[in-house]
C-alpha positions in Angstrom: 249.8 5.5 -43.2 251.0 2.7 -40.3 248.6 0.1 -40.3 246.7 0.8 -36.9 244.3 -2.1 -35.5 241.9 -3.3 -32.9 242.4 -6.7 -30.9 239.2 -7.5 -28.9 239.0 -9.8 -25.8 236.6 -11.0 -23.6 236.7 -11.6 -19.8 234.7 -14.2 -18.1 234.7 -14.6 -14.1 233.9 -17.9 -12.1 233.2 -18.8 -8.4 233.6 -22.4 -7.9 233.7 -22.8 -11.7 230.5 -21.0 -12.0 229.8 -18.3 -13.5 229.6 -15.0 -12.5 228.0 -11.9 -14.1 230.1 -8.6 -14.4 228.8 -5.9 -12.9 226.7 -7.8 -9.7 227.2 -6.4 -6.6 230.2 -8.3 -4.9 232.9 -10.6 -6.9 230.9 -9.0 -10.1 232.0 -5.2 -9.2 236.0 -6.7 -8.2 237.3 -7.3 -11.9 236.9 -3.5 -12.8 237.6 -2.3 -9.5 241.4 -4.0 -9.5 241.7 -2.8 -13.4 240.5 0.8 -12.8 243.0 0.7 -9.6 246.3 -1.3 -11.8 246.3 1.6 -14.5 245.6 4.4 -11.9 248.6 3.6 -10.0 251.2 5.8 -12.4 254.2 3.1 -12.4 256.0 1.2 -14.8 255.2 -2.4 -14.9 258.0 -4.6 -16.0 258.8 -8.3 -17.5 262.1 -9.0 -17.1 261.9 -12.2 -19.0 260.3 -10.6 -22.5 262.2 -7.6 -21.8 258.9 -5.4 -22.0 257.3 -3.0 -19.8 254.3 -0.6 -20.1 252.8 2.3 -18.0 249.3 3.5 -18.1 248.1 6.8 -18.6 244.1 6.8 -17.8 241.5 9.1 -20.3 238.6 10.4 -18.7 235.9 8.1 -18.5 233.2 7.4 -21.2 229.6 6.7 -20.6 229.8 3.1 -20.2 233.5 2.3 -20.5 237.0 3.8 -19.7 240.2 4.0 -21.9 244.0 5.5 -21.8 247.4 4.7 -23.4 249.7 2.0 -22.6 253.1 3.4 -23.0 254.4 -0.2 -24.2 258.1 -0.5 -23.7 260.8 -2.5 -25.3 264.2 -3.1 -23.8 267.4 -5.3 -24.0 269.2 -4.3 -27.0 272.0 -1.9 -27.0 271.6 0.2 -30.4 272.6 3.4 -32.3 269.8 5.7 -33.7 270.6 7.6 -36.4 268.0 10.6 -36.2 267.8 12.3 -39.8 269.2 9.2 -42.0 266.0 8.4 -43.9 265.6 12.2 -44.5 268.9 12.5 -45.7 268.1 9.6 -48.0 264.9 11.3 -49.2 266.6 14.6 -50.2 270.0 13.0 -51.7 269.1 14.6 -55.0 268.7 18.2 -54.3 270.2 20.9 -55.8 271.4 21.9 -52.6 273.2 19.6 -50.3 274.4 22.5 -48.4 270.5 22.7 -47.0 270.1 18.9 -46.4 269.6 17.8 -42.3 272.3 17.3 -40.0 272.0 13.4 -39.0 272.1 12.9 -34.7 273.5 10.0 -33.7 272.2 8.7 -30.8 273.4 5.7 -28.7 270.5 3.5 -26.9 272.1 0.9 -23.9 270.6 -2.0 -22.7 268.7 -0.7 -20.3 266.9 2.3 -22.2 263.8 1.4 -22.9 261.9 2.2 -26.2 258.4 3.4 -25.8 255.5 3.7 -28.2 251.8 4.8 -27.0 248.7 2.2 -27.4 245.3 3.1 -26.8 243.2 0.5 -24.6 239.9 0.9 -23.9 237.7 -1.6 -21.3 233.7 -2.4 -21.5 232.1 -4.1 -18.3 228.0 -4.5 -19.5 225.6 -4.5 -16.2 224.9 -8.2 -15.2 226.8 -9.7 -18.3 228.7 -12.8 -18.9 231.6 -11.2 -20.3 233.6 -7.8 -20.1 235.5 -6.6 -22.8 239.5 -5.2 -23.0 240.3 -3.9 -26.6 244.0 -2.6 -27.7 245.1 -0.6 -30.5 247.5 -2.8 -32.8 250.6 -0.4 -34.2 252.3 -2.3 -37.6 253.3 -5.2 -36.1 253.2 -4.6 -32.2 250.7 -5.3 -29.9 250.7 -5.0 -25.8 248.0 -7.4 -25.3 249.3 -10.8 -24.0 251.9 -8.2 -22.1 249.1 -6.4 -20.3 246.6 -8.9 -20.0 249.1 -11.9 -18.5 249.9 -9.1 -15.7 246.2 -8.3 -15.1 245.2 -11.8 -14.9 247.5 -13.6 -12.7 247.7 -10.6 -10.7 243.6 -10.8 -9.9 244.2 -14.4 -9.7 246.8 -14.6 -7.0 244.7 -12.6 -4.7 241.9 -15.1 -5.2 242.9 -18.5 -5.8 242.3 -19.4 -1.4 238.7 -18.2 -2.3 238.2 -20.3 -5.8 237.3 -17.2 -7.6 239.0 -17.0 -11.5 239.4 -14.6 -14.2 240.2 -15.8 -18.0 240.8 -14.3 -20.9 240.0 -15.3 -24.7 240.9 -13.1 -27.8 237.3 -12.7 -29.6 238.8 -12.7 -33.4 241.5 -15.8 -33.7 242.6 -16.6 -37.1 241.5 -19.8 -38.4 238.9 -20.2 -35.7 236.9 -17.5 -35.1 234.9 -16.3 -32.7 230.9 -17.0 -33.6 230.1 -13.2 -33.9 232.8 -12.6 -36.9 232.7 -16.7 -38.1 228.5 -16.0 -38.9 229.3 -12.6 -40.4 228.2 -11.8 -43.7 231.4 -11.1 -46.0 231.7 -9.4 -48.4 235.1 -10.2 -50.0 238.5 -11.8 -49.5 242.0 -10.4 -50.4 245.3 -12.1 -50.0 248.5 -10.2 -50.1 251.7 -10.4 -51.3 254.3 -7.6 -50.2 257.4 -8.7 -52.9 256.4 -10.6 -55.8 258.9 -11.1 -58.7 258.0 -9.2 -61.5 258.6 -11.9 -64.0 255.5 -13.2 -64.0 253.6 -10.0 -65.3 256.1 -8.5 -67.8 253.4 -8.3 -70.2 251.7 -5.9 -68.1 254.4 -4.1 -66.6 257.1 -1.5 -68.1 261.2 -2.5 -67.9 262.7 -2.4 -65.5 260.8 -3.7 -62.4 261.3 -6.2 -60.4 259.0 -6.3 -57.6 255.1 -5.7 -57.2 252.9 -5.6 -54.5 250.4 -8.2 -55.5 246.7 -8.1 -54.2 244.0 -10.7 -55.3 240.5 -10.0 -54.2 237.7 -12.7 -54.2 234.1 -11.2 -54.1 232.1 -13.7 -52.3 228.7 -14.9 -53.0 225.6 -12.7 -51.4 224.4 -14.4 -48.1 227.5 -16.3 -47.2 229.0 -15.8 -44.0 233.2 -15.6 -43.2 232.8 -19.6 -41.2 231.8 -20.6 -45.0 235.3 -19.4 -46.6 237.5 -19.8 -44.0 238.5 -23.6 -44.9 240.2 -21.8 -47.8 243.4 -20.9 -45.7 243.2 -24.5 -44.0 243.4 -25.9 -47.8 246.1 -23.5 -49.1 248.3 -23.0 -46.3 251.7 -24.0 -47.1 252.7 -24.9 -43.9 251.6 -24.2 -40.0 252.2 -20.8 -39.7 251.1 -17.9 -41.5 251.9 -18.0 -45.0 249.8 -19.6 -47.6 249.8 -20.6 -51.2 247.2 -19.6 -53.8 247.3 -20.5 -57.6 251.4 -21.4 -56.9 252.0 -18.2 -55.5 252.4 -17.4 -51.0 251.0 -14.8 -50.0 251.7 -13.2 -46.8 248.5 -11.5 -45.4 244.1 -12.4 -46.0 241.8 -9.7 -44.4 238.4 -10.4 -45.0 235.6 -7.4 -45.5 232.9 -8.4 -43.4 229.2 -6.9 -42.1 229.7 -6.5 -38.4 227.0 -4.4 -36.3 225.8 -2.7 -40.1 229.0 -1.5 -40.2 231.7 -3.2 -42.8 235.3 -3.8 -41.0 238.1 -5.6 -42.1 239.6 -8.0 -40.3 242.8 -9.8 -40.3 242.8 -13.4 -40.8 246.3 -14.7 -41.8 249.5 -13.2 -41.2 252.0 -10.4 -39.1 251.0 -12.6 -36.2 250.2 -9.9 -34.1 247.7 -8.3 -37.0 246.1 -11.6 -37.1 242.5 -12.2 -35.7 242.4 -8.0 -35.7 239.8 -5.5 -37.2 241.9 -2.7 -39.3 240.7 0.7 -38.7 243.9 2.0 -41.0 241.4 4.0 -43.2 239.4 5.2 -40.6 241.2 6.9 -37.9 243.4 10.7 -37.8 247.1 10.5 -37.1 248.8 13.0 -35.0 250.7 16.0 -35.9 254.1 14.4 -36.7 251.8 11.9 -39.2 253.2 8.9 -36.9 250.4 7.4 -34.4 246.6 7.6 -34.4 244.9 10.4 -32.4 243.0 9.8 -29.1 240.1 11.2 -30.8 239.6 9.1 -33.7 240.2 5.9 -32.2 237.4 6.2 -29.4 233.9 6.1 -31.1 235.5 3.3 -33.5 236.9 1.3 -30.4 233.2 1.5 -28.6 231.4 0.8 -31.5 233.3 -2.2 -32.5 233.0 -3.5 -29.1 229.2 -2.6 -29.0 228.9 -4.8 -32.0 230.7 -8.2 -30.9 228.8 -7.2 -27.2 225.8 -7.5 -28.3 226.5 -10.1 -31.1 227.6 -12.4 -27.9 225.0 -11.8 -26.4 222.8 -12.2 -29.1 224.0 -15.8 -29.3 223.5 -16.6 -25.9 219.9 -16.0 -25.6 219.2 -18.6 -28.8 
């Protein structure tokens, strides 16, 4: 299965750098309003500079919230697709290579854009300090910054004559996390090596492999929160940047199991850059019917409840 994420971030709004609650009538009620009317508007939204684009397709509304896909668009490189080669691969042993697919070659210019669907959904809490915009993570992409950068300076640029702001912050950042996942119980640790050299473990392994996937799990002690561990990636990173070393070996990923809401989720700490500071919902959501992205379906009540969670954790923390 394609490891599937969610990327939280919370919106704050300010009037002569004070603040103002979502959701009050006036300025509060603007933020959703010009959001709501951005993704209803059925056009393709481009960044010539990153050579990215998206395109919103809106759901019906929940109770509290609404959600869609981002058809997230990459451009810029002229490329030949080769549709069939990894089947062909797959079946290069049959008996019957009269029966094996035909590959398609297909030729992608410049200008064709490559399109993959990611599901947002947007939380704006009644008289609240902060409104919520969370986006599905696919492997390594992520449409965030893209959307979000659009969203905000385009709110922004209608406002600045009237000194009215909107910001932005991711909730989860790796190394520095937000309080409502830093004072999390965890439960456990793992770091991750992809490739590993076999060498190392011939005792337990038969001949002739070379490479493992290597996974070391630390339980942590009952009571202890994820701020208490996470001075072990400081201490072992190798360098700045997102590998670390562990008992001489670098690893290339941490996700931490963590209590968030009653509910355990795992959330990416180190690595993939655009996996880190993310909660993995891998295991938990259904993939379409070509087996290749997450359904609609699945991903909702997971998106609202993690949301709820760090909602009311936030606010939670506020009240102290």
């Amino acid at each position: 299965m394609p490891e599937i994420g969610i990327k939280i971030y919370k919106l704050s709004l300010y009037e002569h750098h004070r603040v103002v609650n979502f959701g009050t009538q006036g300025l509060g009620e603007e933020p959703e309003r010009f959001i709501r009317a951005t993704f209803g508007q059925a056009v393709m939204f481009n960044d010539a500079g990153r050579q990215r684009t998206y395109r919103a397709e809106p759901i019906q509304d929940g109770d509290d919230y609404f959600h869609g896909l981002l058809r997230y668009g990459i451009y810029g490189i002229a490329s030949t697709i080769n549709v069939g080669m990894m089947a062909e691969q797959d079946r290069e042993n049959d008996e019957n290579p009269d029966e094996r697919p035909e590959i398609q070659v297909i030729r992608r210019g410049a200008l064709d854009v490559e399109e993959i669907p990611i599901y947002y959904m947007c939380y704006f809490p009644e008289n609240e300090q902060n409104a919520y915009i969370a986006f599905q993570t696919y492997q390594t992409r992520s449409c965030a910054m893209l959307v979000l950068g659009h969203i905000v300076q385009a709110f922004n640029a209608q406002r600045e004559h009237l000194n009215q702001r909107l910001t932005v912050q991711k909730v989860m950042l790796s190394g520095e996390q937000d309080p409502a996942v830093r004072n999390a119980p965890v439960k456990e640790i793992t770091l991750i090596r992809n490739r590993m050299p076999a060498d190392r473990f011939d005792r337990y392994l038969r001949d002739g492999v070379r490479e493992i996937k290597l996974r070391l799990t630390m339980a942590s002690v009952r009571g202890r929160s994820l701020g208490q561990y996470l001075n072990i990636f400081n201490d072992y990173r190798a360098r700045a940047g997102d590998i670390l070393i562990f008992d001489g070996i670098e690893f290339e990923r941490a996700i931490a199991l963590v209590d968030l809401g009653g509910k355990r989720r795992k959330v990416n700490l180190v690595g993939y850059n655009s996996a880190a500071g993310s909660i993995d919902i891998s295991d938990q959501v259904e993939l379409d019917d070509n087996e290749e992205y997450p359904t609609t379906d699945s991903m909702e009540p997971i998106f609202r409840d993690s949301i709820g969670d760090i909602s009311e954790r936030l606010a939670e923390q506020r009240q102290r």
